[in-house]
Structures are given as structure tokens and as C-alpha cells.
C-alpha positions as CSV (number, residue, x, y, z in Angstrom):
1,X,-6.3,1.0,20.1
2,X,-4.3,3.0,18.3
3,X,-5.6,5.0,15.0
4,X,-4.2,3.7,11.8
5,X,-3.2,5.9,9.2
6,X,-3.0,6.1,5.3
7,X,0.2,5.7,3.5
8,X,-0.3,8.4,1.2
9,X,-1.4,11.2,2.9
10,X,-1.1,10.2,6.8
11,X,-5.2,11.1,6.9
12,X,-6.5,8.6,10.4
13,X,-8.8,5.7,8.5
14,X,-11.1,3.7,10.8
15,X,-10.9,0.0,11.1
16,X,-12.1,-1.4,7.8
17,X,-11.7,0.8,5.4
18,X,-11.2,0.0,2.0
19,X,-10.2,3.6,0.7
20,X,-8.8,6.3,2.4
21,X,-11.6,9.0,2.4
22,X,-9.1,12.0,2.4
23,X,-6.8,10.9,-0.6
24,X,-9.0,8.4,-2.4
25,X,-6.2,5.8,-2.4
26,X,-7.5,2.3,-2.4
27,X,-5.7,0.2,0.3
28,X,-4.6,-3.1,-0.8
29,X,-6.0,-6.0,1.3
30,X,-6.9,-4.9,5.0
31,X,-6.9,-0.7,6.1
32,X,-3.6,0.6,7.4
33,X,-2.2,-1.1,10.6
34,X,-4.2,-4.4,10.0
35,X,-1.8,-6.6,7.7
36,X,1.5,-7.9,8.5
37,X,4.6,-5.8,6.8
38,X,3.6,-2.4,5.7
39,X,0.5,-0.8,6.6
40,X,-2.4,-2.1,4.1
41,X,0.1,-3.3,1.4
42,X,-1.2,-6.2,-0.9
43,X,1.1,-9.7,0.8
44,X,2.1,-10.3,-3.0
45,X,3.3,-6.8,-4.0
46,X,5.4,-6.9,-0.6
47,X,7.0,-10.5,-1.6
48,X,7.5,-9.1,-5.4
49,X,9.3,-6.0,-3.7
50,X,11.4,-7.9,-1.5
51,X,12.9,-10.4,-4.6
52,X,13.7,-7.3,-6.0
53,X,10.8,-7.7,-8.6
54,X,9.1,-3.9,-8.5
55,X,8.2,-3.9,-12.2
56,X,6.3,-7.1,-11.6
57,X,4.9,-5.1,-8.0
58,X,3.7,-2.6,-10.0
59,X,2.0,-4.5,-12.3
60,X,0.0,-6.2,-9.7
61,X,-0.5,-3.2,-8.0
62,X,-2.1,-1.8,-11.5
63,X,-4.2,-4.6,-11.8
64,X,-5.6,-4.9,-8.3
65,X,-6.6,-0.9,-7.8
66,X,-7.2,-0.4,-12.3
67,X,-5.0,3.1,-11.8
68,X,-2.7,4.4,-14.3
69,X,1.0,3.6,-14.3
70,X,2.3,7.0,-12.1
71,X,0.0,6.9,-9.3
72,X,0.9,2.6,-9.3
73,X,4.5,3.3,-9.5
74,X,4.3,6.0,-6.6
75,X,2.2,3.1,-4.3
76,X,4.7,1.0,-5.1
77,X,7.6,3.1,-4.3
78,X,5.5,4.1,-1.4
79,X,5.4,0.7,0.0
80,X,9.1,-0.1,-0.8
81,X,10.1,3.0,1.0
82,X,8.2,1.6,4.4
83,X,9.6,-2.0,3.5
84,X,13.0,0.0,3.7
85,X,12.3,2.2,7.0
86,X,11.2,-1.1,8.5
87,X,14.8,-3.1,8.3
């Protein structure tokens, strides 16, 4: 089985994990590699991205992890950026 890695910081994370223990980022929903679309991204944020709805991604994002706006507008953008690679 192949290692998953976090979306931040590329850090391995074992199956599971909630949190990467390198960068701190909180994963949304499953660790990297175990949900469908990008690695770990929250299903809801990933539909909001993809009707071209990031303010609204952002704000579920925000309300899920309870960051600040910066570090939930760089996940976001994070995510959108893999949703982009991935077309």
C-alpha cells in the first residue's frame, strides 16, 4: 500500500490520521489518499469549489477546522489547485 501524504507539506501520514503531525493541518474527513477527489478534502468544500462557489468553500472550511481566514483560504486554494491538476 502506498504511503499517503499531506497536502500542505508532502510530510507521509499513516492511515487514519486526523492531523498531519509535521504541519499541524487538520485533514478534512478521511487522511490523505482515502477520500474520493483530492486527497483528505471535505466532499462539500470539493462540490462548493467545483460550482465555482470558493467564498462559500472557504467558509465551510473555516467552520469545520475553527482557523483563521489566511490559513482557510490557503486550504482552499490548496484543494482547488489539486481539483485543477486532476482534470
Amino acid at each position: 500500500m502506498k504511503s499517503a501524504k499531506c497536502e500542505n507539506c508532502g510530510a507521509s501520514v499513516g492511515p487514519g490520521a486526523t492531523a498531519c503531525a509535521y504541519c499541524g493541518v487538520t485533514f478534512m474527513g478521511a487522511a490523505p489518499g482515502v477520500a474520493t477527489g483530492p486527497a483528505g478534502a471535505n466532499p462539500e468544500i470539493v462540490r462548493l469549489l467545483r460550482a465555482g462557489q470558493k467564498i462559500e468553500a472557504i467558509k465551510v472550511y473555516r467552520e469545520a477546522t475553527r482557523c483563521g481566514l489566511k490559513e482557510a483560504k490557503d486550504a482552499v486554494e490548496t484543494i482547488e489547485a489539486t481539483l485543477t491538476r486532476g482534470r
